[in-house]
N, C-alpha and C positions, 0 to 999 in steps of 0.2 A: 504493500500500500504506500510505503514512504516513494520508494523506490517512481511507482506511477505520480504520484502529487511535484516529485522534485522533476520528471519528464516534461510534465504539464506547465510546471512552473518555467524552464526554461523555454517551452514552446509560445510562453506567452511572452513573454521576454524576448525573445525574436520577432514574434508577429508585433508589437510593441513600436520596436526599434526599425522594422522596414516600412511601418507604415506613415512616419514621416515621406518619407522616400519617394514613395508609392504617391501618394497627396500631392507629391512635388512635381513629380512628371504626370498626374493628369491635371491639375492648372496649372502648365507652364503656358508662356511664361503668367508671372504675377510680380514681374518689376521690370525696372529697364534692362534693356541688353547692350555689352558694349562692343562695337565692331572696333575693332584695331585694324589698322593698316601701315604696311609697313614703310611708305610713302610721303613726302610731305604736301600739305595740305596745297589745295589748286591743280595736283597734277591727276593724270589718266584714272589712275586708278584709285583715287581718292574721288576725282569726279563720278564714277562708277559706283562708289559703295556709299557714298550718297543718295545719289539715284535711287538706287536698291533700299538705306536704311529711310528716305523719306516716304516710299511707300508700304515698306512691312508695317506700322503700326495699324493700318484700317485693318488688318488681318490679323496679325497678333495682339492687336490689343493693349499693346505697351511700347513705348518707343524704343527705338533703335539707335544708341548714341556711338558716332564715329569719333574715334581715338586713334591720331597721328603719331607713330613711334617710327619713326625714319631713321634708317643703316644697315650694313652692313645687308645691301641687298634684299630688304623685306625681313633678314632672319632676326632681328633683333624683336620686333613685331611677335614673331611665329614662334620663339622663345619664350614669349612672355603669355602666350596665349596656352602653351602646351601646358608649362608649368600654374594654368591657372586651375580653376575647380571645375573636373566635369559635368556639367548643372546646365550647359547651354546658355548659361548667363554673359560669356567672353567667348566670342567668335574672330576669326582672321575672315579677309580679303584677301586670299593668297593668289598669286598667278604664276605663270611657269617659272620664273626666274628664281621661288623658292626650291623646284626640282635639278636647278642646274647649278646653283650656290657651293651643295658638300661637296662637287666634284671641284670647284674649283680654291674654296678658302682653307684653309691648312689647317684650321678649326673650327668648323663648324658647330654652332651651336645646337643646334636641333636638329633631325633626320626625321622632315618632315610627313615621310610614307608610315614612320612607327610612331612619333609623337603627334601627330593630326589627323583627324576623323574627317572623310570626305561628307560632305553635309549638302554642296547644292552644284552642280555647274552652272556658271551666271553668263558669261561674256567669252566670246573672240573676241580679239584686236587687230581685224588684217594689216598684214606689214606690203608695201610697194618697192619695186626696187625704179629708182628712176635715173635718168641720163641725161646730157646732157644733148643740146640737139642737133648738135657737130656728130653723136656717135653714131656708129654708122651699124644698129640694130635696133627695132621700134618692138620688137617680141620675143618673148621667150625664145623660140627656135634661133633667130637671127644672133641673140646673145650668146647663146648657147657656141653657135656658130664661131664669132666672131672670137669668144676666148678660146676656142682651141686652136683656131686660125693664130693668136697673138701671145702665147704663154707670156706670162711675166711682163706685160707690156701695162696691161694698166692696173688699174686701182680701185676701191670703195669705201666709202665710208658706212660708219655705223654710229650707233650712238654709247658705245664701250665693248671691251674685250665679254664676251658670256653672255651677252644681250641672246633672245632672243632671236632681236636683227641679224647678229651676228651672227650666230650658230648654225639659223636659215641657212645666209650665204654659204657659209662653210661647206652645211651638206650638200646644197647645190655642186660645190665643188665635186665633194668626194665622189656625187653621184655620176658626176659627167668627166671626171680627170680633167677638169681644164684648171692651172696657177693666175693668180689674180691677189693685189697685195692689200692687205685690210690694214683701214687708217683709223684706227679710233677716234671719234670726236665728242661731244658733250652733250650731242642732243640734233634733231631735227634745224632745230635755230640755228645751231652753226653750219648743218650740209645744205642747206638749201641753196644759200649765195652761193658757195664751193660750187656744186652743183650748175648752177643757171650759168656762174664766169668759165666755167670749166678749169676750175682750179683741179677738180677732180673728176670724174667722166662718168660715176657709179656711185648710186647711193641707196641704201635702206633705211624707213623710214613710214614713220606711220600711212596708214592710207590716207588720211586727211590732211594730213600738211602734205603728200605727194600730189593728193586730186586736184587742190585748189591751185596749184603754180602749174601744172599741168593743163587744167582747164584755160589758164592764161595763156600758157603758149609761151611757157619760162623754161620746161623742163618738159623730158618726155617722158609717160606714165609707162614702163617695159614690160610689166608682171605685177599681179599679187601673188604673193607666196603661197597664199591659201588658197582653199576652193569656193567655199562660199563667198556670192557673191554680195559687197558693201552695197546698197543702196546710191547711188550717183557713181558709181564705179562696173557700172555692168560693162561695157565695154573696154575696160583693160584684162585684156588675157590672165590664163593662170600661168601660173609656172609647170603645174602640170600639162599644158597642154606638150611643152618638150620631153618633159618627165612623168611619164603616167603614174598617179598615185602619192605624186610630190604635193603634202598639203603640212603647212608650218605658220604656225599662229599665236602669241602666246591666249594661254589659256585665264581668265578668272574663274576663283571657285568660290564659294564661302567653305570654309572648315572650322572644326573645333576638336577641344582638347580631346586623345583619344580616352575610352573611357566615358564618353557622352551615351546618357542613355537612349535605345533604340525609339525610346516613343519621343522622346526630345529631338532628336534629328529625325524623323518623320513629322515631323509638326513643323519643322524649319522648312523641312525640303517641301514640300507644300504650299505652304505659304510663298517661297522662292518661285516654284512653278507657278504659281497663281498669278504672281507678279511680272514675270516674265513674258508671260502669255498677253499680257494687255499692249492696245495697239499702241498707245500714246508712251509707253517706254520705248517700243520700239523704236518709234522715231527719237525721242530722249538720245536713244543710244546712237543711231545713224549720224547723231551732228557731233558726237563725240568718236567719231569713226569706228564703233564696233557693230558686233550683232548679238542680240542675244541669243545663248546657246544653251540651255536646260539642259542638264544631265543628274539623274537620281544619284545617290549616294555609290551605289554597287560599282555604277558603269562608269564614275569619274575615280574611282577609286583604280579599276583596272586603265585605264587612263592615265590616269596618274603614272602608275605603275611602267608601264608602256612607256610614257614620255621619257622619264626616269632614264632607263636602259639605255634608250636611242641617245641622248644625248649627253649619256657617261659614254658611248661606245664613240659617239663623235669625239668628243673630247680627249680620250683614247689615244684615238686611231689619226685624227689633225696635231696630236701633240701639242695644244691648246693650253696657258696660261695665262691666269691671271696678270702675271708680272708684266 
């Protein structure tokens, strides 16, 4: 009899203690949530996860407060997210450049596939490569062309070593064996003039700051890296059209810490799809030059994954550094 009463007694004391828990994750949320990004405030992806956190509150019910932690490539951000409580209450805006970071800083703080729970896929950001209007290729193919025709003759810009931007090009490389000399720069602001003076003859660089000098008649629009097509960009070719199945974009996601409970990121990702799906972000997002791209927790998770590999195996295989 003792025996059964102390049984019962610890069972109650269990069921006790998870039903906090239990309460917690079916009124989530029931306070603010805070998005971090790893970004400072005014740029892409800060514009982005605003977007995103001024519309979650009609849906969740609670606002969505955005928190600027800017360095070391998003990872400062994603560190501080990982290491927070998994409750869904601390979310990142992460985007590809956290999957390409441990391959290239010599200590990484976070190993964003084991400390981050894929929670929503939000955005593409198509990347353009453009030219100057001296060079003598207007597409994919003719580019293609014309660097194996010129090894080591010319040049491109980017906006840092590991960018996305860059990495694109890269593989474009690897995949066609043609040499081409990558000039790091600071940003689209600095390749644009380069670009138009022909200071340098090749540049990568958002869709948006490519279409608009382009639509001028500054610069020629060559390729999008990706497949989907931007909105005012339907007629710049892909890059796959030389390379079938070449599609390269950096990715946004929402994540949190791993350890998030399963009904707590199903109520996010939801909510994320709900949002996503209306028309008026969409266009939101076409002046910010993305698209939006919904992906469930499972399928960005292997995504993730996948991205991961390709671009430690580039980094690899280009013998790519940071320094």
């Amino acid at each position: 009899m003792k025996t059964s009463l102390t049984r019962r007694a610890v069972l109650a004391a269990a069921l006790a203690a998870a039903a906090p828990l239990a309460g917690a994750q079916t009124d989530f949320p029931n306070k603010p949530i805070r998005l971090l990004v790893g970004y400072s405030a005014g740029g892409g992806v800060d514009a982005l996860a605003r977007m995103l956190s001024s519309r979650l509150p009609a849906i969740l019910g609670q606002q969505v407060v955005v928190e600027n932690r800017p360095g070391a490539t998003g990872m400062i951000a994603a560190d501080l997210v990982a290491r927070s409580a998994p409750d869904g209450y601390t979310l990142l805006m992460g985007e590809s450049g956290l999957l390409i970071a441990p391959y290239l800083q010599a200590k990484s703080p976070v190993d964003p596939l084991k400390a981050l729970m894929p929670v929503a896929g939000t955005f593409v950001a198509p990347l353009m490569i453009v030219a100057n209007n001296s060079l003598g290729a207007s597409n994919p193919k003719e580019l293609v062309a014309l660097l194996k025709k010129n090894p080591g003759r010319y040049s491109y810009a980017t906006s840092g070593v590991g960018t996305v931007h860059h990495l694109g090009f890269e593989m474009m490389k690897a995949r066609t064996g043609t040499f081409i000399v990558h000039v790091p720069y600071r940003g689209a602001s600095q390749i644009m003039p380069d670009v138009m003076s022909g200071q340098i003859p090749l540049g990568v660089v958002s869709a948006t700051a490519g279409l608009a000098q382009a639509k001028a008649g500054k610069v020629r629009a060559v390729a999008l890296l990706n497949t989907a097509k931007l909105p005012g960009a339907e007629n710049v070719p892909a890059m796959a059209d030389a390379l079938p199945g070449f599609d390269v974009a950096p990715r946004l996601m929402l994540l949190a810490p791993n350890g998030t409970p399963q009904a707590v990121v199903e109520k996010l990702n939801e909510a994320v799809r709900t949002v996503l799906a209306s028309a008026d972000l969409a266009q939101a997002a076409a002046l910010q030059g993305t698209i939006p791209s919904y992906m469930p927790p499972a399928q960005l998770g292997t995504e993730m994954q996948r991205e991961s590999v390709a671009w430690g195996k580039l980094i690899k295989d280009q013998k790519i550094s940071a320094e």
